[in-house]
Structures are given as C-alpha cells and as structure tokens.
C-alpha positions as CSV (number, residue, x, y, z in Angstrom):
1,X,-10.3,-42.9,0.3
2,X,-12.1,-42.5,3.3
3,X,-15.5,-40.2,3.4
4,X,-15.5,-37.0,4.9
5,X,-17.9,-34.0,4.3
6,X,-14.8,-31.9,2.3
7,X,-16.2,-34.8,-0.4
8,X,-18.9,-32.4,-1.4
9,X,-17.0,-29.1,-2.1
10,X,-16.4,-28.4,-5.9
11,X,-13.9,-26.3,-7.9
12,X,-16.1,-24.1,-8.5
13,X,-13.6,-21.9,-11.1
14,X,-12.7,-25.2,-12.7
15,X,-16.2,-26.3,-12.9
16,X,-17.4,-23.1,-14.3
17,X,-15.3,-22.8,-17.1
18,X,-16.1,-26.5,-17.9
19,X,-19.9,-25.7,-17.9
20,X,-19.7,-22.8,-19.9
21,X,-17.1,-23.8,-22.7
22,X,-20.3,-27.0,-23.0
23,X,-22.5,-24.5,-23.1
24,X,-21.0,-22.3,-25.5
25,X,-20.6,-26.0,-28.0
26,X,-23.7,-27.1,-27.3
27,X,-25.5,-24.2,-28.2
28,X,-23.8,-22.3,-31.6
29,X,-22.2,-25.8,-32.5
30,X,-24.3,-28.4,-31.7
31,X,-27.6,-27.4,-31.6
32,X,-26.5,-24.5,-33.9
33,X,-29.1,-22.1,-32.2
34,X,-28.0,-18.3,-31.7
35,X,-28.8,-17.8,-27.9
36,X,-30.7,-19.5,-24.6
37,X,-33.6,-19.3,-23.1
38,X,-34.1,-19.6,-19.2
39,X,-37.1,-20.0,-17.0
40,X,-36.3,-17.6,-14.6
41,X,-38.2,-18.0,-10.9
42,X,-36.0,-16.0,-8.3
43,X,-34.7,-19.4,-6.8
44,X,-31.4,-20.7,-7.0
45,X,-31.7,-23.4,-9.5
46,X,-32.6,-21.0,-12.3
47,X,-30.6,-18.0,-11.0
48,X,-27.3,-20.1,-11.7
49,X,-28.5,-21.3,-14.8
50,X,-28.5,-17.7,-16.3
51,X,-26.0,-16.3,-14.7
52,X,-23.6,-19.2,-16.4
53,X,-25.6,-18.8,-20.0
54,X,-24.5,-15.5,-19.9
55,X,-21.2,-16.1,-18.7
56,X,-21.3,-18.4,-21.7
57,X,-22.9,-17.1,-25.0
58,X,-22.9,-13.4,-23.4
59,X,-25.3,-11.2,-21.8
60,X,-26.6,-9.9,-24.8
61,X,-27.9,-13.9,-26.1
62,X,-30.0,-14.7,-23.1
63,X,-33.6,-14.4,-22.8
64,X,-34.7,-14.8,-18.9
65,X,-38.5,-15.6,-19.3
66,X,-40.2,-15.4,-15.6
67,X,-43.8,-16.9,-15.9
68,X,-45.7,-16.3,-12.5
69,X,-49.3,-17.6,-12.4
70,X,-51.6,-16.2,-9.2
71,X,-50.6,-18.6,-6.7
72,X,-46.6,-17.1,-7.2
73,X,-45.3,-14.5,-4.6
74,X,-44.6,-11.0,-5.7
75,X,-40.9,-11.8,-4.3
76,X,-40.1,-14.0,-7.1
77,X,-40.7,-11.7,-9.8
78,X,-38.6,-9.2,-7.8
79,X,-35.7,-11.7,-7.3
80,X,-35.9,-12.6,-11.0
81,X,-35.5,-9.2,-12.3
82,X,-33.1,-8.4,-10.1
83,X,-31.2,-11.1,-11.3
84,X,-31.5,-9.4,-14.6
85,X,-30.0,-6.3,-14.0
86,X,-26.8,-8.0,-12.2
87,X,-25.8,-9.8,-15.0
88,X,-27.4,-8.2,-18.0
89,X,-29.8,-10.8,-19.7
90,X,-33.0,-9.6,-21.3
91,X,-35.7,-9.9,-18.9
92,X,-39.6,-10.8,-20.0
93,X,-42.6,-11.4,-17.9
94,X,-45.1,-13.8,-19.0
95,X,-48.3,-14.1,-17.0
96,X,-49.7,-17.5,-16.9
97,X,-52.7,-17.1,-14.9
98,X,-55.2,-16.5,-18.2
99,X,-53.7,-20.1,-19.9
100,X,-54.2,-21.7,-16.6
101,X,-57.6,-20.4,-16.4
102,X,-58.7,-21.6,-19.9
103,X,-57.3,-24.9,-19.2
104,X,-58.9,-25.7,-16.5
105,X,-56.0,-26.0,-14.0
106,X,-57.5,-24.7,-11.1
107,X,-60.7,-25.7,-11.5
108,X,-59.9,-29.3,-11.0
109,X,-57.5,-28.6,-8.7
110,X,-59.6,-27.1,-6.4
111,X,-62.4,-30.2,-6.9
112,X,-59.8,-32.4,-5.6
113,X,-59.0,-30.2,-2.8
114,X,-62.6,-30.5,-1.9
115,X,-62.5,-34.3,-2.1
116,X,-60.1,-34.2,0.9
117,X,-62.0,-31.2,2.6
118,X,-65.7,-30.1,1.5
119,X,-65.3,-26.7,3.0
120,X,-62.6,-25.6,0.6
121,X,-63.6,-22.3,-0.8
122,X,-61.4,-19.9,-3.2
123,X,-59.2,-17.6,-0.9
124,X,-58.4,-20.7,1.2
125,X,-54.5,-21.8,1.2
126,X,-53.8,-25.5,0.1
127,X,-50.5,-27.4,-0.1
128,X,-49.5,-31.3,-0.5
129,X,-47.1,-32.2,2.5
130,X,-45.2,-35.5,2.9
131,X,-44.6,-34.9,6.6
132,X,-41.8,-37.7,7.3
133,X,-37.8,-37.4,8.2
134,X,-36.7,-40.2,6.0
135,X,-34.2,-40.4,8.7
136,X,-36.4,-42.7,10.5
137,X,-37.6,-46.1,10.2
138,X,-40.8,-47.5,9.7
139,X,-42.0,-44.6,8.2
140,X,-45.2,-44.3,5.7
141,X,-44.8,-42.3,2.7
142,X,-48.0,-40.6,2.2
143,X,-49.0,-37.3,1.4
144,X,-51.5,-35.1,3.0
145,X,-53.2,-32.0,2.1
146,X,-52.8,-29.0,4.5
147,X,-55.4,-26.4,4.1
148,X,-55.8,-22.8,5.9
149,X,-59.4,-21.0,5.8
150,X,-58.8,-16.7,5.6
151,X,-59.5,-16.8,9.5
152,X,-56.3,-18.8,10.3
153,X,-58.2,-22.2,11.1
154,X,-55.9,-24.8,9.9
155,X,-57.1,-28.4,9.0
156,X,-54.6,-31.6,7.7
157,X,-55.4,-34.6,6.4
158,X,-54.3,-38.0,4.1
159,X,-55.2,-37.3,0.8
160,X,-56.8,-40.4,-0.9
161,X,-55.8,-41.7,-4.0
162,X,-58.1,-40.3,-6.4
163,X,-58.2,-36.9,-5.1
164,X,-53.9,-37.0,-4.7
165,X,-53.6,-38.1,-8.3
166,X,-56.5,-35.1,-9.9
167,X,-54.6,-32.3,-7.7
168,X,-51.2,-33.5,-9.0
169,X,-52.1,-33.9,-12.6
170,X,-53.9,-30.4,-12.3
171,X,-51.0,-28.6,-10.9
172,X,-48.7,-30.2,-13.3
173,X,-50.3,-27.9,-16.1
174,X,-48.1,-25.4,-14.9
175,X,-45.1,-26.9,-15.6
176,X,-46.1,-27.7,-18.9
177,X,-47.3,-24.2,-19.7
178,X,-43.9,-22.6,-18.7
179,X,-42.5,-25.2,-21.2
180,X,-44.6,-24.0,-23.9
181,X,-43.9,-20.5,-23.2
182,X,-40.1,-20.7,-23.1
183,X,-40.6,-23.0,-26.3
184,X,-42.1,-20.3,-27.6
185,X,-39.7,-17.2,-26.8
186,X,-37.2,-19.9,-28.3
187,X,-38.2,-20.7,-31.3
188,X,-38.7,-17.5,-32.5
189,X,-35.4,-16.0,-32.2
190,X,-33.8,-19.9,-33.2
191,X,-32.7,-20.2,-29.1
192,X,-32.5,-23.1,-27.5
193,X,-33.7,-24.0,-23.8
194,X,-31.8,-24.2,-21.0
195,X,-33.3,-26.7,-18.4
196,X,-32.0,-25.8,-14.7
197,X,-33.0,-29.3,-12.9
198,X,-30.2,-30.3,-10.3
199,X,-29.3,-33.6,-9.3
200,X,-31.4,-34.1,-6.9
201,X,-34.4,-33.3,-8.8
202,X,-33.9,-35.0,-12.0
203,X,-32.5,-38.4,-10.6
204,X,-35.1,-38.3,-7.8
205,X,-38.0,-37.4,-10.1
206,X,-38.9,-33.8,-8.4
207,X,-40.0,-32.4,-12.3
208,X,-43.1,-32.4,-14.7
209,X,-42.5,-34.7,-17.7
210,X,-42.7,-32.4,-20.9
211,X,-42.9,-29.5,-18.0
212,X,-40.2,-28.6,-16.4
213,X,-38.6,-31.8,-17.7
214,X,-38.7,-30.1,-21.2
215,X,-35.8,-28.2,-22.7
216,X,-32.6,-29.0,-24.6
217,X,-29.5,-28.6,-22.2
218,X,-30.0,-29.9,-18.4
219,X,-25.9,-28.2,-17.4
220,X,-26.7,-28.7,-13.9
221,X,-28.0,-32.5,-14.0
222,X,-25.1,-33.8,-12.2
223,X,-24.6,-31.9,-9.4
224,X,-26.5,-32.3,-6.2
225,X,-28.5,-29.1,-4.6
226,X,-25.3,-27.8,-2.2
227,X,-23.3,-28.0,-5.1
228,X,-25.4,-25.6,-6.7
229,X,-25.3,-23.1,-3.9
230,X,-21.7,-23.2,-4.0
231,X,-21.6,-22.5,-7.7
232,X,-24.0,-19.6,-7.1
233,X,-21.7,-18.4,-4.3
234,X,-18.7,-18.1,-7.0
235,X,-20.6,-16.7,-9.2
236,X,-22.1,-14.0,-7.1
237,X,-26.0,-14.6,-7.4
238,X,-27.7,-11.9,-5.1
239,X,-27.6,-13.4,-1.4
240,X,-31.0,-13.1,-1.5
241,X,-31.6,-15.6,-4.0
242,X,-29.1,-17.9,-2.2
243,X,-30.8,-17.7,1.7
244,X,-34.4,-18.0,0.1
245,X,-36.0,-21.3,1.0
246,X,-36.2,-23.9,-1.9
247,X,-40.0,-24.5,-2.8
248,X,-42.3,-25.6,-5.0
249,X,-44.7,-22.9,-5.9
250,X,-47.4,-24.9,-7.4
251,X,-49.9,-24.7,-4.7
252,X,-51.8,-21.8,-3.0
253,X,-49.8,-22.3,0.4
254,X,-45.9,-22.0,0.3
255,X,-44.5,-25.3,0.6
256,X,-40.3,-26.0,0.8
257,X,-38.7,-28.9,-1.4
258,X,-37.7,-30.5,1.8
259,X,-41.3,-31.0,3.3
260,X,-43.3,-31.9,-0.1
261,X,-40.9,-34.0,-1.2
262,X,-37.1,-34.6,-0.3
263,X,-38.2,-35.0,3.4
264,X,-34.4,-34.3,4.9
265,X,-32.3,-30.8,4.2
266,X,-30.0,-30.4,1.7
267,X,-27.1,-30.6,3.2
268,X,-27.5,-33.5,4.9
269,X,-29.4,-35.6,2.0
270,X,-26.3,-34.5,-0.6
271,X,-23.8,-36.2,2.0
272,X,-25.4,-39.2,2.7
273,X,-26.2,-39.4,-1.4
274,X,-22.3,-38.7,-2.3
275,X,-21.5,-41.3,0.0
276,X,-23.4,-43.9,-1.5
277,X,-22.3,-43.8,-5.1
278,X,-18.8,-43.3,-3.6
279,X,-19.2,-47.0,-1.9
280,X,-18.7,-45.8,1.2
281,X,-19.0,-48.0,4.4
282,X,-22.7,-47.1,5.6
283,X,-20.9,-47.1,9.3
284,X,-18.5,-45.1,8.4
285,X,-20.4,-42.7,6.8
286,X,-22.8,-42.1,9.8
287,X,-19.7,-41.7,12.6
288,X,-18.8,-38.6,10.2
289,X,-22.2,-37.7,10.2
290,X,-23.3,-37.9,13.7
291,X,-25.9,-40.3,12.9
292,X,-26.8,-43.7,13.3
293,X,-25.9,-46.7,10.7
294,X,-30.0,-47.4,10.7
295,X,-30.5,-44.0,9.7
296,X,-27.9,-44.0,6.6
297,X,-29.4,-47.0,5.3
298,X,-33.1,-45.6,5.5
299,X,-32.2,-42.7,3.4
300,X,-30.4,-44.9,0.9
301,X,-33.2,-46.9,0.7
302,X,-35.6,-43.8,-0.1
303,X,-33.1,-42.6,-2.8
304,X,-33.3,-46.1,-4.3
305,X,-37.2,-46.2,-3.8
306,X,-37.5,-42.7,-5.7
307,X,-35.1,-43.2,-8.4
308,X,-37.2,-46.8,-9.5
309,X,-40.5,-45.1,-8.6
310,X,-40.3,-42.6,-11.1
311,X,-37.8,-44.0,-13.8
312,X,-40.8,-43.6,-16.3
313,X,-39.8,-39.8,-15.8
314,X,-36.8,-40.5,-17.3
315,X,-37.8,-42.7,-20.1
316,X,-37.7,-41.8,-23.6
317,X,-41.1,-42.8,-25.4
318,X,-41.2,-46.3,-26.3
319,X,-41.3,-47.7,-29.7
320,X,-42.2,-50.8,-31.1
C-alpha cells in the first residue's frame, strides 16, 4: 500500500455505530451503571464525546458537567451549553474557582510565576510556551513562560526547573478537581465517566494523571485529533465548536495545544504519525507531504521522545 493523505479519512457512519454500540455495553452491561457523565468545555474533544453518549444511552442518561474556574473564557461555557440544547443532555455548571482557592492552586502558581519574573502581579496574563516547530532539527525542547502586564508590556523567558515543575504541579489541581467533580455527579446517580482524551493526547502524555486521565471509558483513545474533527463534522457539533482553536485553558493567557505542547498543527502531525505506525518509507512519506525526509524523521523522533517521556502517565500503580 502506498501512503497518501486519503489514509487519514474515517467512515465516520461505520465508526459511529461501532463507538456507540461499545458504549452502550460498556456502560449498562459492563460497568452496569445507568448513564454517563461528560466534562463538558466547549472544545471539540468533549463536544463529540457527548454528542455520541447520547447517541448511545440517550439524551435523557447524560449528565454534561462544565466546570470553569476564573482563568476559563465566558465562550466556553456558552459553547458547552449550547451543545446542550442541540442534542439534549442535562446540562450543570460547576464553579471551581472556590476549591482552587482553598487548595492553594493559584497561590503557588503564581509564586512560581514570580520565580521567572518578580514583577508578576494578579491581573497579569501568564502562559507556558514551548516555542519550537518540531519540524526542525537541532531544536531544544524547553519551555518558557510568557507574561503580559494590564498595560500590554509583554515579557518571555526560560523557565528554570524549579519554578517549571511548582507552576505545572499547581495548575494540575485543576484537572484533578474536575475529576472529583464529575466523580461526584457520577456516583450519585450510579453513572459512569466518560473520558474524552484523543489519540494524540493520551499516547503523547498531553493529560493530568488522576485529572483528566481519570474516568472509566476513554472511546476516543485511538483516534488521532483530525479524526475527531471529522467525527464531529458527521455528527453535526455546532461549527463553532469545530473552527475554535484547541487549547489548554489552564493558565491566565490563552495558549493553543499546538504552541504549549504538540509544536506542529494537527493536520500535519496526524499524517506524519499515521505514517509511521503504517511503516511507511520516511521518503516517501515527505514527497506526499511536501516536506523533507530530515523533517519526517524529526517529528518521529519527538513522538517517540514523548511517548517514553511520559509512559509513567500511562502506568498502572506498581505492586510488589
């Protein structure tokens, strides 16, 4: 077979009706719960997820749980309940903010902010960038923190260890209290979870162990982030939810996927990743793609860094 970008493009009925009939099994036979749960954000990842549990178990057996916190955008609680009304799930709104608060989360977040940059005052905008094309060669995988003072000044710089690791393991309480609240909303109506990591993001290590990481299905853990968009196409998710940008929403600045951690676009990240478990011929692969046979083999060498970087992700705990 040779490699072409057609490679990519699902059956999207077919693959529908295969998702929901494991769905439907997993759910009232397997786990023998009585209806799913869904973080709902407004982006496309979760969008799909319940539109298919509904497809699934119906409508009426869905809970969509969105769980903003302050540094969210109104626009994702507006997608999400949107999303709601199209295809008829229950619809809650969770405020995380007060949890966070108690917890400390952005207290020590902002501490290691100020590590990087003194002058970092609440009301400032903050984000973790990994500014690299993993296209090219000789690149250095390190992140920096790109801060905005309420006058528009804009300052960037390499985070340092120490400060890198407090911010991330601050931020990461936010994952992990969206998995207690959709554990929650589960367990008291006997639901079960319904994870909405892709591909990309559970293979690559792009979750929160016990965060995001956390729930009892994962339908869409084998399909890479365009396949999801065409899934969401098919199933009509509003077309806002399917232009919006992919980000993060962890940090007071908007961030995209691509730039904090993927560092290539979707489209051309899920080709090059497709060809490489298909066994493709790396020089093959980049005449179709219009690129260079250096710049195939420096993405599959990032995939290949990620995936063994963060295997611990992906780890069950240990026994003796």
């Amino acid at each position: 077979m040779k490699f072409t970008k057609e490679l990519i493009k699902l059956d999207c009925r077919k693959v529908v009706e295969g998702i929901c009939d494991t769905l439907k099994t997993q759910i009232f036979v397997t786990m023998k719960r009585q209806g799913a749960v869904v973080g709902v954000s407004g982006g496309i990842d979760s969008s799909v997820i319940a539109a298919l549990s509904a497809r699934a178990v119906g409508p009426e057996k869905v809970i969509g749980i969105s769980m903003p916190d302050k540094d969210n955008s109104a626009a994702s609680k507006d997608l999400a309940a949107e999303l709601a009304r199209k295809f008829g799930f229950t619809y809650i709104t969770c405020d995380i903010t007060p949890a966070l608060e108690g917890a400390g989360c952005y207290k020590l977040r902002e501490e290691g902010f100020r590590e990087v940059f003194p002058q970092w005052r609440e009301g400032w905008k903050a984000k973790i960038v990994l500014p690299t094309n993993i296209l090219e060669s000789g690149r250095l995988n390190v992140y920096r923190l790109a801060i905005e003072s309420p006058s528009g000044e804009k300052l960037e710089k390499r985070i340092p260890l120490g400060a890198y690791l407090k911010i991330v393991a601050a931020s990461n309480m936010k994952q992990r209290m969206r998995m207690l609240t959709l554990y929650y909303q589960a367990e008291v109506r006997n639901y079960a979870v319904v994870g909405t990591a892709n591909k990309n993001e559970h293979d690559q290590g792009f979750f929160v162990k016990y965060g995001d990481g956390g729930c009892d299905l994962r339908p869409l853990g084998e399909f890479y982030k365009t396949q999801v968009f065409q899934i969401a196409e098919y199933l009509d998710v509003p077309l806002e939810i399917r232009r919006r940008i992919p980000t993060t929403e962890t940090y007071p600045a908007e961030v995209s996927q691509e730039e904090f951690f993927f560092g290539l676009n979707f489209t051309t990240l899920d080709q090059l990743w497709l060809a490489k478990e298909g066994n493709f011929d790396s020089s093959e692969v980049a005449k179709v793609m219009g690129l260079t046979e250096e710049q195939v083999l420096n993405v599959w060498k990032d995939l290949d860094q990620k995936k063994r970087t963060t295997e611990y992700l992906r780890m069950a705990p240990l026994g003796l």
